[in-house]
C-alpha positions in Angstrom: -10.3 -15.6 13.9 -11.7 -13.6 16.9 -11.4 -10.1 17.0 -13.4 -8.5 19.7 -15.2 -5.9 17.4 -15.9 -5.7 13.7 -13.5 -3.6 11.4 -14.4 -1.6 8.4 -11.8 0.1 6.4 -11.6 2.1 2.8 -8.2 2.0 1.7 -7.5 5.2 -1.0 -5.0 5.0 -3.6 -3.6 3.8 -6.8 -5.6 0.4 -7.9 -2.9 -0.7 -10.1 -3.1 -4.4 -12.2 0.7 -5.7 -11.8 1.7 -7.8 -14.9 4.4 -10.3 -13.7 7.2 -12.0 -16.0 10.0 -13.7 -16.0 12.7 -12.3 -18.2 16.4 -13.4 -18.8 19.1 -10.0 -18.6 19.0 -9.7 -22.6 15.2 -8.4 -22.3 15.8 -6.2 -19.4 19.3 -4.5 -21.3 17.5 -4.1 -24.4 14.5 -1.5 -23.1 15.6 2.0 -21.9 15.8 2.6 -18.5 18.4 1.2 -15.7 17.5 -2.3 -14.2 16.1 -2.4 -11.0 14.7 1.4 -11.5 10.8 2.2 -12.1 10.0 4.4 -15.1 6.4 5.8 -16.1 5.6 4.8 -19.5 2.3 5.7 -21.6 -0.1 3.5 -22.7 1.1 3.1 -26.4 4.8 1.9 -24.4 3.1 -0.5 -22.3 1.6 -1.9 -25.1 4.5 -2.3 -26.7 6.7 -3.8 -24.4 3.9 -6.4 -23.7 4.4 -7.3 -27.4 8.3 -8.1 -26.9 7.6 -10.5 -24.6 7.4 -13.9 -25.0 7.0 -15.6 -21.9 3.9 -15.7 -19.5 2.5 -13.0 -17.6 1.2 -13.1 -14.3 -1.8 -11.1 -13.5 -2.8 -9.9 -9.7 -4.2 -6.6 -7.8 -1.9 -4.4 -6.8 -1.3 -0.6 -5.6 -0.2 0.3 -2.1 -3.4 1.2 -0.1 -5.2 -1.5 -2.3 -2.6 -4.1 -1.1 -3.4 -3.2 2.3 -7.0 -3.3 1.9 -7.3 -7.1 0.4 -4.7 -8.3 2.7 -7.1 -6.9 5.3 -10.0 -8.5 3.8 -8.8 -11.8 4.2 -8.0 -11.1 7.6 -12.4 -10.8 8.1 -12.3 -7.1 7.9 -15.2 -5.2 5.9 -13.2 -3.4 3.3 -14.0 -0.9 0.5 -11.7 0.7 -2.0 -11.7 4.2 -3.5 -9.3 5.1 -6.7 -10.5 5.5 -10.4 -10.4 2.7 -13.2 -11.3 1.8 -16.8 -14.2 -0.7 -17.4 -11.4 -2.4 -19.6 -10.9 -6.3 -19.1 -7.8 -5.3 -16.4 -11.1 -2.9 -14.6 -13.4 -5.7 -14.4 -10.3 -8.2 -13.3 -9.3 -5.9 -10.2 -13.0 -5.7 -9.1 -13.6 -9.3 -9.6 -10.2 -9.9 -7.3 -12.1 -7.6 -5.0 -15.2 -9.1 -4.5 -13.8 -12.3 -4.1 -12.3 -11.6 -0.3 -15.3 -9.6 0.3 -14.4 -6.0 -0.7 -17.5 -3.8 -1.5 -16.6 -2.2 -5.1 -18.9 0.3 -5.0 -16.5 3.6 -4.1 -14.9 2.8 -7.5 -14.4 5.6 -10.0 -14.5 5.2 -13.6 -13.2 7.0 -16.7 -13.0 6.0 -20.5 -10.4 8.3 -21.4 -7.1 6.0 -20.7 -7.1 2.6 -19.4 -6.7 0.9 -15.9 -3.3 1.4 -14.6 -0.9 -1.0 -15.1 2.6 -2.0 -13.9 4.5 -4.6 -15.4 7.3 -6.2 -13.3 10.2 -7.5 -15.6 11.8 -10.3 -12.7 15.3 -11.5 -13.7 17.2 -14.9 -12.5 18.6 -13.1 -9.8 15.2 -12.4 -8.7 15.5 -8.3 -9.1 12.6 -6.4 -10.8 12.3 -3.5 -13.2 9.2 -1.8 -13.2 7.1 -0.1 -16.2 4.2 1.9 -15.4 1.6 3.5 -16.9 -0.9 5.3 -13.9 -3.9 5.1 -16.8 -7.1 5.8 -15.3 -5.7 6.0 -11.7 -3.8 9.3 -12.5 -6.9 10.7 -13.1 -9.2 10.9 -10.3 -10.0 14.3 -9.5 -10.1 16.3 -5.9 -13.8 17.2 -6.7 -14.6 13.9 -7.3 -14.2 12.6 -3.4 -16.9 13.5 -1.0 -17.8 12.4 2.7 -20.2 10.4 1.5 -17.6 8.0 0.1 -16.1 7.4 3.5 -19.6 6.8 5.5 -20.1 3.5 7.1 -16.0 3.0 7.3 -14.3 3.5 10.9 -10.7 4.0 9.6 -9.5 5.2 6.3 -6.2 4.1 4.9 -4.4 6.5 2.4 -1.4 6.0 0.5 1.1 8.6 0.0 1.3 8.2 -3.5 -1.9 10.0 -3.6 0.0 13.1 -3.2 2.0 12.6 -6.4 -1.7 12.6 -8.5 -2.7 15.6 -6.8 -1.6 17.3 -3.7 -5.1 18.8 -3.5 -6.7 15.3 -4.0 -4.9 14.0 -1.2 -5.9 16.7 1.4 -9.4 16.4 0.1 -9.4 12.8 0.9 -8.2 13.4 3.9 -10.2 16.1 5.0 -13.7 14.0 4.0 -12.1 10.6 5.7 -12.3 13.0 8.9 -15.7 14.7 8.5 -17.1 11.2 8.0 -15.9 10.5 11.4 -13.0 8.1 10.3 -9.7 7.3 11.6 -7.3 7.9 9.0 -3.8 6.4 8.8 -1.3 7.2 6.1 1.6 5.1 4.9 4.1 7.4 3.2 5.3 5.0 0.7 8.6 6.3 -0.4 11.3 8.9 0.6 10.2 10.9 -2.6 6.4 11.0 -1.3 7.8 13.0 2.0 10.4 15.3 0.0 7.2 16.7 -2.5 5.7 17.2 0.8 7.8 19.5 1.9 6.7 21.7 5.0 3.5 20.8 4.1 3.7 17.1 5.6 4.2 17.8 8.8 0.8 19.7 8.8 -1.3 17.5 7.3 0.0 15.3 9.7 -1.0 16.9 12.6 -4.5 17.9 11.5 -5.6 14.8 10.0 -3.3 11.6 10.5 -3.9 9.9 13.4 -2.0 6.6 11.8 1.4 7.4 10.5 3.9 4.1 8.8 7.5 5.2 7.8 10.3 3.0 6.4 13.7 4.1 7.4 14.4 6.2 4.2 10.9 7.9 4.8 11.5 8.6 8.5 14.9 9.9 7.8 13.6 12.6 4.7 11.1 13.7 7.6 12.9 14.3 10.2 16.1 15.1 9.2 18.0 12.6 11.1 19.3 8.7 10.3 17.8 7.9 13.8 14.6 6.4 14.3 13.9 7.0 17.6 14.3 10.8 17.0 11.9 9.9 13.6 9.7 7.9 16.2 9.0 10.9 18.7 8.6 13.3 15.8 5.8 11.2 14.3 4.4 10.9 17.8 4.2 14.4 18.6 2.0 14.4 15.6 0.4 11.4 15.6 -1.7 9.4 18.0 0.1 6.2 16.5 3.5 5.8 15.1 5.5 3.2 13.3 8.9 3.3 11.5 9.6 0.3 10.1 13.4 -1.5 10.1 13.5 -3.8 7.8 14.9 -7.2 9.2 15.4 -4.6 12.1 12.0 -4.9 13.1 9.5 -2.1 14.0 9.7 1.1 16.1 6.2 1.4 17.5 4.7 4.7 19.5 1.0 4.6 20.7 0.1 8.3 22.9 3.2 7.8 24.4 3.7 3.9 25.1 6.4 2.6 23.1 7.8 -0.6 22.2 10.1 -2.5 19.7 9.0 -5.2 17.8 11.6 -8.1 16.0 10.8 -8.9 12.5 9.9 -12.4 11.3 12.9 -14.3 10.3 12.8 -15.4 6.6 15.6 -17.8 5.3 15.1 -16.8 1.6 13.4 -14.1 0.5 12.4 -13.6 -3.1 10.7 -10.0 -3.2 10.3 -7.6 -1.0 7.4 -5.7 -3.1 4.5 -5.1 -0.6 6.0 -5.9 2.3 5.2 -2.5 4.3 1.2 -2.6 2.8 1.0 -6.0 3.8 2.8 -5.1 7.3 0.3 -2.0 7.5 -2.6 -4.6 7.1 -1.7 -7.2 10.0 -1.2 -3.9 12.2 -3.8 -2.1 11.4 -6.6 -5.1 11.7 -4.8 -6.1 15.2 -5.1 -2.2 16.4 -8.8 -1.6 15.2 -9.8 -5.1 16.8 -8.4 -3.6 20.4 -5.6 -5.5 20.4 -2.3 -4.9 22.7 0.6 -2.6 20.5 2.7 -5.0 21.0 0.3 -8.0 19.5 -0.9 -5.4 16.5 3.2 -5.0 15.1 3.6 -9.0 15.6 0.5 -9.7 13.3 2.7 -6.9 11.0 5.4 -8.6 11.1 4.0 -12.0 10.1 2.5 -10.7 6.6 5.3 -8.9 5.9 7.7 -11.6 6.3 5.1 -13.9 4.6 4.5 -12.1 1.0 8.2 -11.5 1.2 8.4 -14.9 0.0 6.9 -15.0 -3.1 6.7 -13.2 -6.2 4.2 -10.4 -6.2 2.0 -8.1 -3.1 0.3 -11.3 -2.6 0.1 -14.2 -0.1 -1.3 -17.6 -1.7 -4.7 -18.9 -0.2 -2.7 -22.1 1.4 -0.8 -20.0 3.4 -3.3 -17.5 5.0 -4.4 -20.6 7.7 -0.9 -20.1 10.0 -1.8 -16.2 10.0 -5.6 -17.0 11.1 -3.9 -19.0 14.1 -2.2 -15.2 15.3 -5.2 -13.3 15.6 
């Protein structure tokens, strides 16, 4: 793995502790809420609906910016990762997972009021997942909690929009500190819901902090107003130094100060869940770009994690299978 200069990123976000488990359609028809959806559910419900079950739950990391950040990690990036937690069992797990690939736990934030966030995925045979969760602790870190001082020794900062949903002044905040520590900041926008909150406001946050902006198609579409990506492509460029919309199996629309290119998506014969694709894809980019390499190489390394994790269940791609994405960078 030689990248021609180190990399040091703080992702910001949600650290969220997915619970995976294998249901059959009884379980899934039998809790309120429509299969396939994702519902927020309290503590107390969580709880509960961890006491139906009667199969075995898998455990892992999760949270967009945080997916990005360990995927990152592995790649031999320096990584830290800012978002509140519980020292509950699921609080020390997450940091644990975290210091295992080398992330520096320190710009955690803690609260004993509520406990680590948690979403449990409920996978049917057909491979489809309905989502409970409870944001705990996550929900409740506070604008005035974030300082530049958080963000020194980092080059980039990566912020997910779900931030926005805790707090629309919390995400500014971290924003506006990412940049007065003298970071580059990129911002994945994480859902078409993320840019509709937004409103008018997106497109000047955009401009004064984002230099990084990753879209999906839905996300691109809310923003500009328009099913075409390349008009969604030149909008986010006349914003942002770099651009992405992301296509799916379509591949990856990709803008850098006015160089553009397309980049094909890895071909996967089966895929079994989609779920972290785009933070995993953000991660290959992102740790290509900050290394100085070619736009065109950073959205192939993209593409290679995202059609990696696509292939098993969970954000997460298995230790034996990191050594054919060592042998792209």
């Amino acid at each position: 793995m030689g990248n021609s200069k180190p990399v040091k990123v703080i992702g910001v976000g949600n650290p969220v502790v997915d619970l995976l488990a294998r249901v059959d359609e009884a379980f899934v028809e039998a809790i309120p809420g429509e299969k396939g959806g994702m519902v927020l559910v309290s503590p107390e419900e969580m709880e509960d609906l961890l006491g139906k079950l009667d199969t075995p739950v898998e455990r892992v990391p999760g949270g967009s910016a945080a997916n990005t950040v360990f995927a990152m990690a592995r790649l031999g990036a320096d990584t830290a990762m800012l978002g509140k937690i519980r020292k509950d069992e699921n609080g020390e797990f997450y940091q644990q997972a975290f210091r295992e690939v080398g992330g520096d736990c320190s710009r955690f934030k803690f609260t004993d009021e509520t406990p680590t966030a948690r979403c449990l995925s409920l996978i049917t045979p057909d491979s489809q997942r309905t989502m409970r969760t409870d944001l705990g602790a996550a929900s409740l870190l506070k604008a005035e909690e974030v300082g530049e001082q958080d963000f020194n020794t980092y080059q980039h900062a990566h912020i997910e929009g779900y931030l926005f949903f805790n707090s629309p002044a919390l995400f500014e905040k971290a924003l506006h500190c990412a940049k007065a520590a003298g970071c580059t900041v990129s911002v994945d926008l994480g859902s078409f819901e993320v840019v509709k909150a937004m409103g008018e406001d997106g497109t000047r946050l955009l401009k004064d902090y984002v230099d990084f902006i990753f879209a999906n198609e839905e996300e691109a579409a809310e923003f500009c107003g328009s099913q075409d990506p390349q008009k969604a492509l030149k909008e986010f460029a006349s914003l942002c130094e770099v651009s992405a919309v992301k296509l799916g199996a379509e591949g990856s629309l990709l803008c850098c100060e006015g160089d553009e290119c397309r980049v094909e998506a890895e071909r996967v014969d089966r895929p079994i869940d989609t779920t972290g694709a785009g933070d995993l894809w953000a991660a290959g980019f992102l740790y290509s770009y900050l290394s100085g390499a070619p736009l065109q190489q950073c959205g192939r390394l993209g593409a290679a994690l995202g059609a990696e994790v696509v292939q098993y269940i969970g954000p997460k791609i298995p230790s034996e299978s990191w050594k054919k994405i060592y042998e792209l960078i």
